[in-house]
TIFIGU-700081 format. One line per field, with one value per residue (C-alpha): x, y, z. Coordinates in Angstrom, 1 decimal. Example, Ala and Ser with C-alpha at 12.3 -4.5 7.8 and 13.67 -1.06 7.14 Angstrom:
% TIFIGU-700081
x = [12.3:13.7]
y = [-4.5:-1.1]
z = [7.8:7.1]
***
This chain:
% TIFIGU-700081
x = [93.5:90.6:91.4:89.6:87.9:86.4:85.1:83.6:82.1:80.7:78.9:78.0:76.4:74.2:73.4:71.6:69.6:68.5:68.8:71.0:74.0:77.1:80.6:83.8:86.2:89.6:91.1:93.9:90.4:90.6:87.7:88.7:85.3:82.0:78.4:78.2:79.6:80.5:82.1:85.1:83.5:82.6:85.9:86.7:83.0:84.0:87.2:85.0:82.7:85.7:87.0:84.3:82.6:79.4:78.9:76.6:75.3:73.1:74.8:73.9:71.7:73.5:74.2:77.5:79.1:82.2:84.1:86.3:89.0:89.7:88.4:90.7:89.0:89.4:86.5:83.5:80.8:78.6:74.9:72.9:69.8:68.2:64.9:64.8:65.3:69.0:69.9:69.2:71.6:74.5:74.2:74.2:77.5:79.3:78.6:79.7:82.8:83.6:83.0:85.4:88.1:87.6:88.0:90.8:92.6:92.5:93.3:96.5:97.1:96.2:98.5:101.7:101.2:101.3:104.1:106.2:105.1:106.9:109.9:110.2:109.9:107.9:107.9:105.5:104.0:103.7:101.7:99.6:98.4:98.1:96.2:94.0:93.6:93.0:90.6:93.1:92.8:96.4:95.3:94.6:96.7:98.5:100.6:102.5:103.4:105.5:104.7:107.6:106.9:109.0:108.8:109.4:106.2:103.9:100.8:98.4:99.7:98.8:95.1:94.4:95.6:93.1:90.6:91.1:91.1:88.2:86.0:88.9:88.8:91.0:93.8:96.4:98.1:101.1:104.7:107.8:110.0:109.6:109.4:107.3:103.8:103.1:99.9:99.4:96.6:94.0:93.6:90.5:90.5:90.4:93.2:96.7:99.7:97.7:95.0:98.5:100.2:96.4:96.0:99.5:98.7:95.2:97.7:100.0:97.2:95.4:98.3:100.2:96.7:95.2:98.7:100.4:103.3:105.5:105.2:107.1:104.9:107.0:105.3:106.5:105.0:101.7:102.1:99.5:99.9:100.4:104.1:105.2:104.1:107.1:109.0:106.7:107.7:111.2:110.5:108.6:111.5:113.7:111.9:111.7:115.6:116.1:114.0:115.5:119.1:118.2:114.7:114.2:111.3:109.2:107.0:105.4:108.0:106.9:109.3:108.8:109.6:113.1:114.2:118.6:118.8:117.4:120.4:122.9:121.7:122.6:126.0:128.9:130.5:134.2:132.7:131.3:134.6:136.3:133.6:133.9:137.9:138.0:134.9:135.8:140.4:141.0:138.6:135.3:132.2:131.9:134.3:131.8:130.1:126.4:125.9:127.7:125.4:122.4:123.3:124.1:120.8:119.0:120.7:119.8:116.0:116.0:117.3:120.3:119.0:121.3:118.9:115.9:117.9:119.9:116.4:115.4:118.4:118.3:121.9:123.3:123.5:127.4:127.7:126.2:128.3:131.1:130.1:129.7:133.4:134.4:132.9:134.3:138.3:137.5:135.9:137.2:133.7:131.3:128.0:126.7:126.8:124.7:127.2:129.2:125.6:124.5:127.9:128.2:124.9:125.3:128.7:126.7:123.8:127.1:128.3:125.0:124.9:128.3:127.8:124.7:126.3:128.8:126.3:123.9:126.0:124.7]
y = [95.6:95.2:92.7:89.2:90.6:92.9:91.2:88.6:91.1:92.7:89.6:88.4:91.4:91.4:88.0:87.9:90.8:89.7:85.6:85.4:82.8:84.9:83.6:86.3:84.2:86.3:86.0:83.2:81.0:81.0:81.8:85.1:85.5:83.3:82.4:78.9:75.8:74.4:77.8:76.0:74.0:77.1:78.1:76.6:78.0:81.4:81.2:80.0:82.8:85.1:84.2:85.2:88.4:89.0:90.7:88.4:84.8:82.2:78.8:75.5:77.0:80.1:84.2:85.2:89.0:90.3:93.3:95.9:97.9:100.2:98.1:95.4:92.4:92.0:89.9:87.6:87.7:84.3:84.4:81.6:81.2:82.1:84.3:88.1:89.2:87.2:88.6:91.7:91.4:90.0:93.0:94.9:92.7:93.4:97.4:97.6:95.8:98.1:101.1:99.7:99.7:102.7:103.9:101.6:102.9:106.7:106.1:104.2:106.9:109.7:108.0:107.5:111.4:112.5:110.2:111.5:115.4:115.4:113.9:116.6:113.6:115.6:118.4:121.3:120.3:116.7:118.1:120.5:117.8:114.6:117.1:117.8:114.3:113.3:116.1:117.4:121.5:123.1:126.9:126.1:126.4:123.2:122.4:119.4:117.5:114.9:112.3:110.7:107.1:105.2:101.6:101.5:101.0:101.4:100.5:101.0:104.9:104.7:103.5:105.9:108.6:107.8:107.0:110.5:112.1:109.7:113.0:114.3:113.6:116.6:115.4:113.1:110.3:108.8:107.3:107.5:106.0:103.1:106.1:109.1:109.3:112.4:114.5:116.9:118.9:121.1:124.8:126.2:130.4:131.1:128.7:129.4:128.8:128.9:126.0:124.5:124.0:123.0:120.5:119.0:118.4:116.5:114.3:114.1:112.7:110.7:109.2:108.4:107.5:105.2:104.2:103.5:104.4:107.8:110.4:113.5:116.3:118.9:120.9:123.6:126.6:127.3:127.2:128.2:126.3:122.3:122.3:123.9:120.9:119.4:122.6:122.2:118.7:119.4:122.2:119.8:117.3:119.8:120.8:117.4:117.4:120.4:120.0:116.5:118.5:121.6:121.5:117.7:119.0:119.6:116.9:120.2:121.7:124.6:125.2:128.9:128.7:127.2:130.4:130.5:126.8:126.5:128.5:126.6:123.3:124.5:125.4:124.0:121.4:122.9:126.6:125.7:123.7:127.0:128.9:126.9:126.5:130.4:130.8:128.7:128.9:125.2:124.1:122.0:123.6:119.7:121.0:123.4:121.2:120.7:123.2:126.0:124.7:124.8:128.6:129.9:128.5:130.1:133.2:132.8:132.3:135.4:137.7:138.2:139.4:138.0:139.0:137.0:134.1:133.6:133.9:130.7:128.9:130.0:131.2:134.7:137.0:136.8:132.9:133.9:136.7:134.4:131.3:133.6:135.1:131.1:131.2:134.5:133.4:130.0:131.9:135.6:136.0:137.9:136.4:139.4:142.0:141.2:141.1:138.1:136.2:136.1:134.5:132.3:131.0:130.3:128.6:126.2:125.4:124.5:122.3:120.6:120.5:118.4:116.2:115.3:115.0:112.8:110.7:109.9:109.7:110.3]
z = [82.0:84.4:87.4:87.3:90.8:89.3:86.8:89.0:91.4:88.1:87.0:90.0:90.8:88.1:88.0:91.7:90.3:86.8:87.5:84.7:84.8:83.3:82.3:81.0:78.7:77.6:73.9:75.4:76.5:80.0:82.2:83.9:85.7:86.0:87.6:86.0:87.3:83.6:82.6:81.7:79.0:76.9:76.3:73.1:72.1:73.1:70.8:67.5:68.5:69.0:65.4:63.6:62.3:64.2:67.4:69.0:68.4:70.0:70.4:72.4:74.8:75.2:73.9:73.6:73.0:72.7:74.2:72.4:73.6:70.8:68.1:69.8:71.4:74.5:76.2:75.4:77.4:77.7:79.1:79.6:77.9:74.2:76.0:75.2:78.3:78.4:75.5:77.1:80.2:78.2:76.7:79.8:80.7:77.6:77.7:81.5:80.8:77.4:80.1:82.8:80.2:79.0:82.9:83.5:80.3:81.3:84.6:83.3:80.6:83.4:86.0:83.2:82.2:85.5:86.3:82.9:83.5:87.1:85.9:83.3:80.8:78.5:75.7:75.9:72.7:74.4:77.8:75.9:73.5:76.2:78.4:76.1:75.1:79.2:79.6:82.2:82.8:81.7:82.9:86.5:90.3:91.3:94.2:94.5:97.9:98.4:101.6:102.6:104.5:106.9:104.7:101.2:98.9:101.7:99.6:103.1:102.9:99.7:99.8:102.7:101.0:97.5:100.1:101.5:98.0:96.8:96.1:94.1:90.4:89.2:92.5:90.9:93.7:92.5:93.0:90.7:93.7:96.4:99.4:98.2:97.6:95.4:95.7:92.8:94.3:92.2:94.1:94.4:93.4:97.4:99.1:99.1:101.1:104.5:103.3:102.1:105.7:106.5:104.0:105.4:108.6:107.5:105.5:108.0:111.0:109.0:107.4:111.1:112.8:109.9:108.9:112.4:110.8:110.4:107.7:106.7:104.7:102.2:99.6:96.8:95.3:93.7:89.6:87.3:83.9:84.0:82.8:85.6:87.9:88.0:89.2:91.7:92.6:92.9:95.3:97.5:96.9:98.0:101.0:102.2:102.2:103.4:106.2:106.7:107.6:109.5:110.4:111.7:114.1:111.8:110.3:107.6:105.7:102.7:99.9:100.3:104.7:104.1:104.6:104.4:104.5:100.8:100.1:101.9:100.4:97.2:97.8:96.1:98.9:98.0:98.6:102.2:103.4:102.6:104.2:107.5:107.6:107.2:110.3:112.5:111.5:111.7:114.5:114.1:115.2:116.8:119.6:121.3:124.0:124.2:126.9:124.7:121.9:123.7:124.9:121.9:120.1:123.2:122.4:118.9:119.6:121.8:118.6:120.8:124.1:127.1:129.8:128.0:127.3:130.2:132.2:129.9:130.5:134.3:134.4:135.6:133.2:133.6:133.1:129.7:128.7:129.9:127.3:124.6:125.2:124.9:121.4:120.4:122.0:119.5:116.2:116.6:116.4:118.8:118.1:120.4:117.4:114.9:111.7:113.4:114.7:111.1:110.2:113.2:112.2:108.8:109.8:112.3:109.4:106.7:109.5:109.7:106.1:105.4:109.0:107.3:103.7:105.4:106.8:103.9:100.6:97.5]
***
């Protein structure tokens, strides 16, 4: 259903430029929009008129028309005067108005589809036929992203982002939850993952410099075909959690950059408690101070080069090798060969993982 203000901005607007004193009277006989100071005391006019079978009629000074929705009526349109040229504009009126509810309609009809084909609330047979019925591509590359906001149904996130996408008809912005915002973006042949992170980051400042608020960015994987958006959307969901637990600096985070923590998020939680309690033999990776933490991720970051990392940490060489031989008395581990760095690291990410589990129940 169109909103009364549009209504009234409709008819007002063409009144000032044809003269013309308009009135919009709903099927319950209120005045939902109006240029005339005695609108009120047409209603019971506009139901009679309503009631029967023409289309338009002259009565006590003035034409009225009615509005279908889908051979359901929806609106009559009053304009006052019996001359040509009103009969004319109420005309005008009554076509515009048929026109915005056809627009409002698909955009309701788009929006709902959208919303049901991420949720995986749909058949193929059901996507294939809808689409076609929206005028909605099915053969063409999609991405989905997923903007997470800091207040629930941020609704000035919202209008910044269709303001961004204004130029966009074949972009889809929607919600199915109070703190995402989705984007189901149309690629053209040449972009791909690069124009993705791009794409992002435009989000991403405009959203946290229009906004004044903060907003986390995760997108999945290029599909090709319309019923694979929402595989797409739970790869963006994903990312945003997974990024939430072991990548917290980044405000960005890609589906297909997630690298071993995609894998780690999808463990079973009984596999990694074994996996820790057999790593680290009944300790908690907690007890390693912050100074041994902060080593070992600097050890880390230079792919296992002492000389490089205990020149960033400005240390001897030998404090290094000496907190490193801490780790190894604790874990039986020496993250200085490779073999027990890989599992070291993993074991520190599974930590993460349950602290963070712990933290934010399901």
């Amino acid at each position: 259903m169109i909103s009364n203000q549009v209504l009234q901005s409709l008819i007002e607007g063409m009144g000032n430029i044809t003269r013309t004193q308009l009135c919009v009277v709903d099927m319950q006989g209120k005045v939902v929009a109006s240029t005339m100071e005695d609108a009120e005391s047409l209603s019971a006019s506009a139901i009679s008129f309503a009631q029967s079978q023409a289309d338009s009629q002259t009565m006590q000074g003035c034409q009225y028309f009615k509005v279908f929705d889908e051979e359901l009526l929806e609106y009559v349109v009053i304009a006052r005067g019996e001359k040509e040229d009103v009969y004319t504009v109420g005309r005008l009126a009554a076509f515009q108005i048929a026109n915005l509810l056809v627009a409002y309609r698909e955009r309701y009809d788009r929006d709902g589809f959208i919303k049901n084909l991420l949720l995986d609330n749909l058949l193929l047979v059901d996507i294939i036929n809808r689409s076609k019925k929206l005028h909605i591509a099915e053969d063409v590359r999609r991405i989905v992203f997923v903007i997470e906001t800091k207040n629930e149904k941020d609704t000035n996130a919202m209008d910044i982002l269709r303001g961004l996408y204004a130029g966009r008809a074949k972009d889809f912005i929607t919600t199915v939850d109070a703190k995402n915002i989705i984007l189901v973006r149309e690629l053209k042949p040449s972009e791909s993952y690069p124009e993705m992170t791009q794409v992002a980051r435009t989000i991403l400042d405009t959203v946290n410099t229009e906004a004044m608020t903060q907003v986390h960015v995760a997108y999945g994987t290029i599909v090709h075909h319309i019923k694979d958006v929402s595989r797409s959307y739970k790869e963006a969901k994903m990312a945003l959690d997974v990024g939430k637990i072991f990548y917290s600096e980044r405000d960005v985070v890609a589906y297909n950059n997630l690298g071993i923590g995609r894998l780690i998020y999808q463990l079973p939680i009984p596999l990694c408690k074994m996996f820790l309690r057999e790593v680290f033999e009944g300790h908690e990776s907690e007890e390693f101070d912050e100074e041994t933490i902060t080593t070992i991720n600097k050890f880390f970051d230079n792919s296992l080069n002492v000389s490089e990392a205990s020149r960033q940490l400005y240390i001897h060489r030998n404090t290094l090798v000496y907190r490193l031989e801490k780790v190894e008395k604790a874990t039986n581990l020496d993250i200085r060969q490779f073999d027990d760095a890989i599992t070291f690291k993993i074991a520190m990410m599974v930590s993460k993982y349950m602290k963070y589990l712990e933290e934010n129940p399901f």
